[in-house]
C-alpha positions in Angstrom: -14.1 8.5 72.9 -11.0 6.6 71.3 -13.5 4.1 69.3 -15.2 6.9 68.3 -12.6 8.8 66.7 -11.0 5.6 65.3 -14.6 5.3 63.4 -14.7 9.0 62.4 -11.4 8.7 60.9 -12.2 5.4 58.8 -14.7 7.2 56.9 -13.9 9.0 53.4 -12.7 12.5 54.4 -15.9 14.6 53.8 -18.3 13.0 55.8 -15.6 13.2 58.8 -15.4 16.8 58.1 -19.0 16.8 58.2 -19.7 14.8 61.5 -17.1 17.3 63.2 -18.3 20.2 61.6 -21.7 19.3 62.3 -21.1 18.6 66.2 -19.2 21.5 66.9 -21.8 23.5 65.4 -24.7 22.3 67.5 -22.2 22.2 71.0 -21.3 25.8 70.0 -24.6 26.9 69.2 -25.8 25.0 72.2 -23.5 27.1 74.3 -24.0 30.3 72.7 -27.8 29.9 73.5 -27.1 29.1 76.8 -25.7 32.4 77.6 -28.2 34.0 75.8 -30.7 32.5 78.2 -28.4 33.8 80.9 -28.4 37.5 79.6 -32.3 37.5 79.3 -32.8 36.3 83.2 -34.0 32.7 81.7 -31.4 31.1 83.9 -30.6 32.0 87.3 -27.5 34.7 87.0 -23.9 33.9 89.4 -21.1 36.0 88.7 -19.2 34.8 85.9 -15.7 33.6 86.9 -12.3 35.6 86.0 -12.0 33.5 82.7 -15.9 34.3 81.0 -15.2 37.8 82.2 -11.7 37.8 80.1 -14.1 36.3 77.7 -16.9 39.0 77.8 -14.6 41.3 77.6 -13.1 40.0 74.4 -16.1 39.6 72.5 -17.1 43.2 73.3 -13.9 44.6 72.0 -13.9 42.1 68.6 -16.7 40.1 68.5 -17.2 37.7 65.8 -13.0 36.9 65.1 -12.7 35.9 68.4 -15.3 33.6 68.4 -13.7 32.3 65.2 -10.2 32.4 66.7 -11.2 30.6 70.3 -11.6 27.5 67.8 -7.9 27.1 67.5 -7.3 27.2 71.6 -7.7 24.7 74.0 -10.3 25.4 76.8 -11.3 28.7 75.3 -14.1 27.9 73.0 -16.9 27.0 75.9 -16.1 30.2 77.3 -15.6 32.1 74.3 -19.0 31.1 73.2 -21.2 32.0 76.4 -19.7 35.0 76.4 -20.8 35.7 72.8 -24.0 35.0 74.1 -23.7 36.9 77.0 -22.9 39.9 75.5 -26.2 39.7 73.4 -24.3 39.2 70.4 -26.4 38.7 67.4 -27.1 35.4 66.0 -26.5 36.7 62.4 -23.3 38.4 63.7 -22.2 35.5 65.7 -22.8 33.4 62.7 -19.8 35.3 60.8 -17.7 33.9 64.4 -19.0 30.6 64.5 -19.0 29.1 60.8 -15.6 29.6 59.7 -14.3 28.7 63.5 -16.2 25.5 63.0 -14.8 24.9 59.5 -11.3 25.3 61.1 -12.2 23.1 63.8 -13.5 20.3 61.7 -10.4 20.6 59.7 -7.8 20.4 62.1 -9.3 17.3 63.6 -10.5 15.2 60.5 -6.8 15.6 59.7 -4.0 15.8 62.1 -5.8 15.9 65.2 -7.7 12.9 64.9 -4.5 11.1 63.4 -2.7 12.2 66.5 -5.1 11.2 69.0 -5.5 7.2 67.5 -1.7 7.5 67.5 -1.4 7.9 70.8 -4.4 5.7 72.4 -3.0 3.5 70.5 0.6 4.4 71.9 -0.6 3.3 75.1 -1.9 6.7 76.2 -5.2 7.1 78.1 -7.9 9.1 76.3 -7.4 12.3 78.0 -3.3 11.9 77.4 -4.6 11.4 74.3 -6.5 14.3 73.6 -3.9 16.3 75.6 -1.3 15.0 72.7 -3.3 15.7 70.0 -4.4 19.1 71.3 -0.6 20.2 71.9 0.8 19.5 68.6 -2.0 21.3 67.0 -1.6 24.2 68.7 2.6 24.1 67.9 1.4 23.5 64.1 -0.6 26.4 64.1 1.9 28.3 66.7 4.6 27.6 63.4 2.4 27.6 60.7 1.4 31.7 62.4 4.8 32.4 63.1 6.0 32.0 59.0 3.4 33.6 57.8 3.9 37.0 60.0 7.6 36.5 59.3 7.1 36.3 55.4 4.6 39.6 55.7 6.8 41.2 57.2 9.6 40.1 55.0 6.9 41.6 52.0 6.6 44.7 53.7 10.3 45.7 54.2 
């Protein structure tokens, strides 16, 4: 994967954005069909495990933001996205989840994600410390990125 995102960031900006975009679109969508396939009995049923269920229960209470929001968590998306489909959400609704979570996916990692992850393979970290690196300081980004601008709302509202 390390060559890979080493070629996705040597191209101009937009057509990285693109590629990502793109592929998380179709793995989403891929995902999302999957549990619909599930709901209608097209695939053998199991009980889902404690974290779809948090999941199901999730996009029953807010739908499509959480699908957008499980784009900015690790390990949440896969889940977040059967459930969607699991739930019988529609496509058109899920659509208002999914595009701008995949435009904030593909933006975070044509920019400082991907930078973060060729820093570090080429730090000397394997691919999944890698991706574990990358992953982290996202998430703190966003965590402080959140944080300030809750703290300057509520700085407006007082």
């Amino acid at each position: 994967m390390s060559g890979v995102m080493e070629e996705i960031t040597s191209w101009p900006w937009g057509w990285a954005w693109l590629t990502l975009f793109v592929i998380v679109l179709l793995r989403a969508g891929a995902t999302y069909g999957i549990g619909r396939a599930v709901a209608a009995g097209t695939i053998r049923r199991r009980e889902p495990g404690p974290r779809l269920q948090r999941a199901v229960e999730r996009v029953e209470r807010w739908g499509p933001p959480v699908v957008t929001a499980s784009f900015l968590t690790i390990g949440a998306q896969t889940a977040v996205n059967a459930a969607a489909g699991l739930v019988g959400m529609t496509v058109p609704r899920y659509l208002l989840g999914l595009v701008p979570g995949a435009a904030l996916w593909a933006t975070i990692w044509s920019t400082v994600g991907a930078g973060l992850f060729v820093a570090a393979t080429r730090a000397g970290a394997g691919q999944d410390e890698a991706v574990l690196v990358a992953a982290l300081v996202v998430v703190l980004v966003l965590t402080v990125g959140v944080v300030a601008h809750r703290t300057r709302r509520d700085r407006l509202a007082t």
